[in-house]
C-alpha positions as CSV (number, residue, x, y, z in Angstrom):
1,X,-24.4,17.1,32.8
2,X,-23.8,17.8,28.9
3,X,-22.1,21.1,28.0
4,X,-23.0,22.3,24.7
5,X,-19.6,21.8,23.6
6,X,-19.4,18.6,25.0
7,X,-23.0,18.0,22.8
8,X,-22.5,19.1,19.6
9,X,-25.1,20.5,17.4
10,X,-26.8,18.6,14.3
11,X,-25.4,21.0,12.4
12,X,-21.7,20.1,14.0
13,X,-22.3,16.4,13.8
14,X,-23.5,16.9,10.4
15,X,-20.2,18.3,9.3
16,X,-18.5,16.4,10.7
17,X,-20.0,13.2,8.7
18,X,-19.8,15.3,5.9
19,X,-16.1,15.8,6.4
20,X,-15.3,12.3,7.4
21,X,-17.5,11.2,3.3
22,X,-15.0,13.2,1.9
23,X,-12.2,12.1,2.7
24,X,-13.5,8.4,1.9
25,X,-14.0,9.4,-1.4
26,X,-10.7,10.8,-2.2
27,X,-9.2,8.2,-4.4
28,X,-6.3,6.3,-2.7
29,X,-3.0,6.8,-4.4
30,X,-2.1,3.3,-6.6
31,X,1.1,1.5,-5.4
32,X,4.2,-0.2,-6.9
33,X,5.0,-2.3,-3.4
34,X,8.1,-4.8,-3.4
35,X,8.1,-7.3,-0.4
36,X,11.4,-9.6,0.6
37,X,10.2,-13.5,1.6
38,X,11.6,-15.4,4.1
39,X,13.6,-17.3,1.7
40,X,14.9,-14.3,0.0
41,X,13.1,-13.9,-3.2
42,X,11.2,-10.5,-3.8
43,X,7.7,-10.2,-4.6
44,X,6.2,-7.3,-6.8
45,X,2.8,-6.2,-6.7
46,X,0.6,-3.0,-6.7
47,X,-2.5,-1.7,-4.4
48,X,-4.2,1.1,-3.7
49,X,-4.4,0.5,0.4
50,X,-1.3,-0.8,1.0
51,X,-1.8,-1.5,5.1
52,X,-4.8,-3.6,3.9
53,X,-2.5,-5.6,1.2
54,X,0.3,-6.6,3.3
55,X,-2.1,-8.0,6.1
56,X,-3.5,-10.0,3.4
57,X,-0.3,-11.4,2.9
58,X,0.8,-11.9,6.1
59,X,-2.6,-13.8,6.9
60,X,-1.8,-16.3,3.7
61,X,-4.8,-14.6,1.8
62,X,-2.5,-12.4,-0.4
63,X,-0.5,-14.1,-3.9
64,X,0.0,-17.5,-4.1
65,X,3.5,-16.9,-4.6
66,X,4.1,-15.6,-0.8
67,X,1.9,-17.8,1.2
68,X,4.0,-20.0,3.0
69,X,7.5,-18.0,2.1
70,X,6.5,-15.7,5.5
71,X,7.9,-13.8,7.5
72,X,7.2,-11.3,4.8
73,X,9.0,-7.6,4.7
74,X,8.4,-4.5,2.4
75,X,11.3,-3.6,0.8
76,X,9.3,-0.2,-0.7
77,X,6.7,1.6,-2.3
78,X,6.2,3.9,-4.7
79,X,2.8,5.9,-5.8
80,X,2.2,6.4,-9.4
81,X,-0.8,8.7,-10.7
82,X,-3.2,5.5,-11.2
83,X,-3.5,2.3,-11.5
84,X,-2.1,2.6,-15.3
85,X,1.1,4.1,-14.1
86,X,1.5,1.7,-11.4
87,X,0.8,-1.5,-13.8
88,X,3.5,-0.6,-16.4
89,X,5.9,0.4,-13.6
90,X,4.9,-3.3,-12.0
91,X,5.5,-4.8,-15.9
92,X,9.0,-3.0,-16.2
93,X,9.9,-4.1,-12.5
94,X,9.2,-8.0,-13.2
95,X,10.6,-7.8,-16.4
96,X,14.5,-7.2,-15.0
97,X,16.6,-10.1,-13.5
98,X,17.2,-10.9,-10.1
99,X,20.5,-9.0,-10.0
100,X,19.0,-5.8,-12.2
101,X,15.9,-6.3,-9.3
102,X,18.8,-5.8,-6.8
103,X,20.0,-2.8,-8.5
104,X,17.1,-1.0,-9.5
105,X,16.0,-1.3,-5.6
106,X,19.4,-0.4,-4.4
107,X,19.0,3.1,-6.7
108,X,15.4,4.0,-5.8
109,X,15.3,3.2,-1.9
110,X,15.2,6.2,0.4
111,X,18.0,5.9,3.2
112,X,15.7,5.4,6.4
């Protein structure tokens, strides 16, 4: 037998679909995301769902440039205030060298 707690009101359920549309519609910070390939070269990229980019990667349907160079592993992320921010970060980031790469990484990863 149903409790009414256990059956919730349509006023309940209704607030709680309301509450579950707004946060879908908060925007989803945008992403500076640096992944290592198998063979050691780094990929650069950005996103705004991060968990749904890297499985796209990791199933071949991400960049060209890391299909095939799996297993994949992110290196880091970093949120910028939109997708602006996060473009010219991704610009200044593949602009450096391998060994200025290194650094740069080396200087703005968080000790785990």
């Amino acid at each position: 037998m149903l409790t009414p707690a256990m059956n919730p009101s349509a006023e309940a359920a209704a607030a709680v679909d309301t509450a579950v549309a707004d946060l879908a519609a908060v925007p989803k910070p945008w992403c500076l995301y640096v992944l290592r390939c198998r063979d050691g070269s780094l990929y650069c990229g950005i996103t705004n769902d991060l968990p749904r980019r890297l499985d796209m990667h990791r199933e071949g349907k991400g960049a060209k440039y890391t299909r095939g160079r799996g297993p994949l592993w992110l290196i880091g992320s970093w949120c910028h205030a939109d997708m602006s921010a996060a473009l010219k970060a991704e610009r200044v980031f593949k602009a450096l060298g391998r060994a200025q790469k290194e650094k740069w990484l080396e200087a703005n990863l968080q000790p785990s």
